[in-house]
C-alpha positions in Angstrom: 169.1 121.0 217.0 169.5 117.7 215.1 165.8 117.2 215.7 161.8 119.0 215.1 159.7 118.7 218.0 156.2 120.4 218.3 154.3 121.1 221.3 150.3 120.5 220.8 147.7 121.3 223.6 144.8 119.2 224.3 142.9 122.5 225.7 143.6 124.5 222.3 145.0 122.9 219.3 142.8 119.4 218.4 143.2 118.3 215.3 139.7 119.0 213.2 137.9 117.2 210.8 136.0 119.8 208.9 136.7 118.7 205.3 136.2 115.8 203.2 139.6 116.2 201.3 141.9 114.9 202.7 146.0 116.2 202.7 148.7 113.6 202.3 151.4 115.9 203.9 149.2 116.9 206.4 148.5 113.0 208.0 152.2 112.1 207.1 153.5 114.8 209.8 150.6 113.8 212.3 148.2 116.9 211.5 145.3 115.1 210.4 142.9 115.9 207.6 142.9 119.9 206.5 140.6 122.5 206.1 140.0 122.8 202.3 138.7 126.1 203.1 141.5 127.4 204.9 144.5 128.3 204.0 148.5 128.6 205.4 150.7 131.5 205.2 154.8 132.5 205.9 155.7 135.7 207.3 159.8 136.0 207.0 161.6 137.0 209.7 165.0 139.0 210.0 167.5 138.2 212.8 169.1 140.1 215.2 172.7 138.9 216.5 174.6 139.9 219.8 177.2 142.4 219.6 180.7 142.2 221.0 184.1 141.1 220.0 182.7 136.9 220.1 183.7 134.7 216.6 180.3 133.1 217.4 177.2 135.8 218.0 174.8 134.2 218.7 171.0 135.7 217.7 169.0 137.2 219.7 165.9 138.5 218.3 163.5 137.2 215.2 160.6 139.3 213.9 158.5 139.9 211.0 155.8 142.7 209.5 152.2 142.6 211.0 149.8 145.6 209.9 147.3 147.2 212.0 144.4 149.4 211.1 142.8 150.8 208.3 144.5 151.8 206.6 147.0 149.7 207.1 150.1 150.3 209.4 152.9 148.4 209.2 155.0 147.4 212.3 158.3 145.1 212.7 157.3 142.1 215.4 159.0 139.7 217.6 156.5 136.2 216.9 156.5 135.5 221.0 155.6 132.1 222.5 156.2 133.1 226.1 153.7 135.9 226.2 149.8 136.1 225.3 149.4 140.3 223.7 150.0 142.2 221.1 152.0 145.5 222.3 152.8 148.3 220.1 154.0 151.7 221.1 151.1 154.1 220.9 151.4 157.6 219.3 151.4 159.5 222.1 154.1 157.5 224.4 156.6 160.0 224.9 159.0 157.2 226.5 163.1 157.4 224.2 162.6 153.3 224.0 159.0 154.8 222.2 160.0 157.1 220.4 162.8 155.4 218.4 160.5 152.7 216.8 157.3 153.6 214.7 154.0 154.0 216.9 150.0 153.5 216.7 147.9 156.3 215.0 144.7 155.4 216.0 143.0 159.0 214.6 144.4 157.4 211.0 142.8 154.4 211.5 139.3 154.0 210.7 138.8 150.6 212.3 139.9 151.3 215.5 137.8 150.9 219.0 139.1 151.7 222.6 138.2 149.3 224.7 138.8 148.5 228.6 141.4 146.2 229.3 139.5 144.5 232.7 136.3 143.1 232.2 133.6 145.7 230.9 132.4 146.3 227.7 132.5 149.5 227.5 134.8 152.5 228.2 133.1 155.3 230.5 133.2 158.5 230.7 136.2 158.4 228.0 138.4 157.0 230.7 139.6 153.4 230.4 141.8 151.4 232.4 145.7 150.6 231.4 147.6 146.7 231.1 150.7 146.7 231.9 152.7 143.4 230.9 156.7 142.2 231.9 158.8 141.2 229.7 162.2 140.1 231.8 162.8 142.9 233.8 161.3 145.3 231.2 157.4 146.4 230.7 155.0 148.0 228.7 152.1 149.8 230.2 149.0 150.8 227.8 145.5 151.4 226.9 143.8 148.4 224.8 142.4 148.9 221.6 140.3 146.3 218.7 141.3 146.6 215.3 142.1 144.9 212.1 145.4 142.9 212.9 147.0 141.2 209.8 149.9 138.7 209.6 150.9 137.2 205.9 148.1 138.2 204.7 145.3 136.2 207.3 143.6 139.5 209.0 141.1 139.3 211.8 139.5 141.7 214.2 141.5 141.8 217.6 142.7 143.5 221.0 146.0 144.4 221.3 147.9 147.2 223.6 149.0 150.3 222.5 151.7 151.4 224.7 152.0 155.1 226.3 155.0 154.0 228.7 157.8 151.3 227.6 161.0 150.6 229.9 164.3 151.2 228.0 165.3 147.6 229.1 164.9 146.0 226.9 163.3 148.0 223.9 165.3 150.6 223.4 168.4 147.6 222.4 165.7 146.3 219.3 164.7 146.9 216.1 161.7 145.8 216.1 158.7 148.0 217.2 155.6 145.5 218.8 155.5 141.8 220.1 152.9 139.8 219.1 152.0 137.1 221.5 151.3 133.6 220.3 151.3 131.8 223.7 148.1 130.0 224.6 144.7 132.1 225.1 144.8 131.4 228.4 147.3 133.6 229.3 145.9 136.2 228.3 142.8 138.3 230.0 140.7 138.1 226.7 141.2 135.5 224.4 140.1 137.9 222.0 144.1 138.8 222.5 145.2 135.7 221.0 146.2 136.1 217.6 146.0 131.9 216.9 143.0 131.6 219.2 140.9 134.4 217.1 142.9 132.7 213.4 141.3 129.2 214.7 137.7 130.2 215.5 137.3 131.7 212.2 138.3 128.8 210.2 141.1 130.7 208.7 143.9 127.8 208.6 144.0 124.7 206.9 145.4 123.5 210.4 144.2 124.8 213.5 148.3 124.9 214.0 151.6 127.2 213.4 154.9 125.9 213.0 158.4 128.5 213.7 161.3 127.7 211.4 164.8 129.8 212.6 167.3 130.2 211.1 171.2 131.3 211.9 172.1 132.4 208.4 172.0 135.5 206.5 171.2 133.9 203.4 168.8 131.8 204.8 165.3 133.4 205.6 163.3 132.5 208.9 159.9 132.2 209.1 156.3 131.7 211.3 153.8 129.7 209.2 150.2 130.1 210.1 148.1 127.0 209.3 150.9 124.2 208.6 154.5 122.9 209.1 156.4 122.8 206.1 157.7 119.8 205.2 160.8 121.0 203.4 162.2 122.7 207.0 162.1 119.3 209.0 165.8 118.1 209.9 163.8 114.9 210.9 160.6 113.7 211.7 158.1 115.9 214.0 158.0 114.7 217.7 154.2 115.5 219.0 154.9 116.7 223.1 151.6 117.5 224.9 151.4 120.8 226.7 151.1 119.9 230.3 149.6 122.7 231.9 146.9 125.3 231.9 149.1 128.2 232.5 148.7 129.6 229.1 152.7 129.1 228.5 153.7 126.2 226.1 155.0 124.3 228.9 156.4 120.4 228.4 157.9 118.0 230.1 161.5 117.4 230.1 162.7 113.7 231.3 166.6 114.4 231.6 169.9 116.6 230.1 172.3 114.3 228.5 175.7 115.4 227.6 177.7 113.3 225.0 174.1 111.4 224.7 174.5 110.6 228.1 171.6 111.0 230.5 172.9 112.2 233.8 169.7 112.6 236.1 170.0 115.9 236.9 166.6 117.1 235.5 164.1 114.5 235.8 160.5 115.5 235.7 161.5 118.6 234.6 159.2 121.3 232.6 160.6 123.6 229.9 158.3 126.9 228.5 159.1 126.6 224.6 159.4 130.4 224.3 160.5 131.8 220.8 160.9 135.3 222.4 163.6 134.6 224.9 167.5 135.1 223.7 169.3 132.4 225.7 168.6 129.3 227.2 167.3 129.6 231.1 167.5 126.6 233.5 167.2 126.6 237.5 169.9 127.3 240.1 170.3 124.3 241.2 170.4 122.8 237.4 173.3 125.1 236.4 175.2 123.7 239.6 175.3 120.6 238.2 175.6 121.1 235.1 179.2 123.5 235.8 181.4 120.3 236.2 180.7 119.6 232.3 179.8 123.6 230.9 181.8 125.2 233.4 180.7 128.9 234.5 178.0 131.1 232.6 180.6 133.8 232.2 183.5 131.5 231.8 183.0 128.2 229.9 186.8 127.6 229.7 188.2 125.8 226.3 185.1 126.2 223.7 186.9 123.3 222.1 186.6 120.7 225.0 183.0 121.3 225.8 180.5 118.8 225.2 177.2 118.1 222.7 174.2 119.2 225.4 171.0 117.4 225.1 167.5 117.4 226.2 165.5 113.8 226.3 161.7 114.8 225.6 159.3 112.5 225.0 162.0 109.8 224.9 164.4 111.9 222.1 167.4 112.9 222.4 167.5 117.0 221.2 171.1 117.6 220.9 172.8 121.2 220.7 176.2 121.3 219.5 179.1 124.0 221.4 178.2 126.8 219.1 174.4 126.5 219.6 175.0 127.5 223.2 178.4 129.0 224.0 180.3 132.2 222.1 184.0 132.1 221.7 185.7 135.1 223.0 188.9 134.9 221.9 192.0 132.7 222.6 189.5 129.9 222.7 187.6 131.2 225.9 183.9 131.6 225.5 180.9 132.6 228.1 177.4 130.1 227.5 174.6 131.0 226.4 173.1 129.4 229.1 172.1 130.8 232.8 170.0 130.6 235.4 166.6 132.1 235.9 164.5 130.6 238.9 160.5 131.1 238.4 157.9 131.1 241.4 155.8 128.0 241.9 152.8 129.9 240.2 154.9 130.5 236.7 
């Protein structure tokens, strides 16, 4: 994208006026005065790239280190907007997708408390319900725990789910071990689930915000920042987009695609999840219909060199993706998009 954009909730993220110093970053890029007791911190990301035979290869996975416990244990993390818990395998998950990444100990940690996952307070009779959560057409099923949960260095005490059943599909495909929600509190059942939510209500940041910076280099590292947007990332100016829903997702509005800069009223009205977990692009049925005449087919996007610069107007802005940001060259100039279509219920 030739553009930053930053979603911003009304319900969640207000800009705070707790301190009397003021930052000059923070007002030029719209996040008001800072927290002089807070703080910000980067966790770096590694990539993950799709496999196959393709010139382009696209990525398809992020994720950092998180720690849980005490002592500490470390586990590899996809940072996900679309989804509102932490999951981690737990020890005694016997499932292959389990098994091949690095699971919870809870008897090693010192911290830990089993809690239910529904309502009560308490466990009973040393038997406590189970969560289980969809990812896609993959799951996760698992008792909830509280524990220390740390990420660049920030710790709090949270909930998360440790897993005792995990579907191959997805998992098993990853190198990564947990997925650490960072939707909106509502989504989840606790918002004591909510890694930013708990991060916020302790005063921890210098701005009750976090900012995602990817990258599709090697060379280059990715990051999450918890408690700023760093300057030295932006390609342009932020664009502030309200959230406009109380689903728990960080849903905004979309006014129209372009292609070639070219509005084509095809999407109008529209609403787009910003979800930092999901590999490709997802747009209605009935959007991908109209949109063949200029992509062509999901599987068969024709010449890679003839196809167009695809755009999103949000907020008035034109966010532009280039052919290689959402199409992969097969060979001989063919390529398949990045691009297909997922239709959600009226309650998503």
């Amino acid at each position: 994208m030739d553009s930053a954009l930053l979603a911003h909730s009304n319900l969640r993220f207000k800009t705070r006026h707790e301190s009397n110093v003021s930052s000059e970053v923070g007002r030029h890029l719209g996040l008001g005065e800072g927290n002089r007791f807070g703080t910000s911190v980067s966790v770096p990301m590694k990539l993950q790239r799709t496999r196959g035979p393709g010139r382009i290869r696209h990525a398809t996975a992020y994720f950092g280190e998180l720690t849980v416990g005490t002592p500490p244990q470390k586990f590899l993390a996809v940072f996900d907007t679309g989804s509102a818990y932490l999951a981690l395998p737990d020890q005694s998950c016997r499932s292959p997708a389990c098994r091949e990444h690095r699971r919870f100990s809870k008897k090693t940690s010192s911290t830990q408390r089993q809690i239910p996952c529904h309502g009560s307070h308490r466990v009973h009779h040393g038997k406590a319900d189970k969560l289980e959560i969809m990812y896609g057409q993959g799951f996760i099923k698992g008792m909830c725990f509280q524990d220390r949960i740390c990420a660049g260095g920030i710790c709090t005490r949270g909930n998360f789910i440790s897993a005792v059943q995990e579907s191959n599909d997805p998992f098993s495909r990853f190198p990564f071990d947990a997925v650490l929600g960072l939707s909106l509190a509502s989504l989840a059942s606790n918002k004591l689930f909510s890694m930013v939510a708990r991060m916020t209500s302790v005063n921890a940041l210098r701005h009750p915000v976090f900012s995602v910076y990817f990258s599709d280099s090697l060379y280059e590292a990715s990051e999450v920042t918890f408690g700023d947007v760093k300057r030295e990332r932006l390609a342009s100016d932020l664009t502030w987009v309200p959230v406009e829903s109380t689903t728990g997702y960080w849903e905004i509005a979309i006014e129209d695609i372009t292609i070639n800069g070219v509005p084509q009223q095809i999407c109008e009205r529209c609403r787009a999840v910003v979800d930092t977990g999901a590999s490709q692009l997802t747009v209605p049925t009935s959007t991908m219909e109209l949109l063949e005449p200029f992509l062509g087919s999901s599987m068969d996007c024709g010449n890679f060199h003839s196809l167009p610069t695809l755009g999103f107007l949000i907020k008035g802005k034109t966010f532009n993706l280039a052919p290689r940001d959402y199409a992969q060259i097969l060979g001989h100039d063919r390529c398949e998009l990045s691009l297909s279509a997922l239709d959600f219920s009226s309650s998503k």
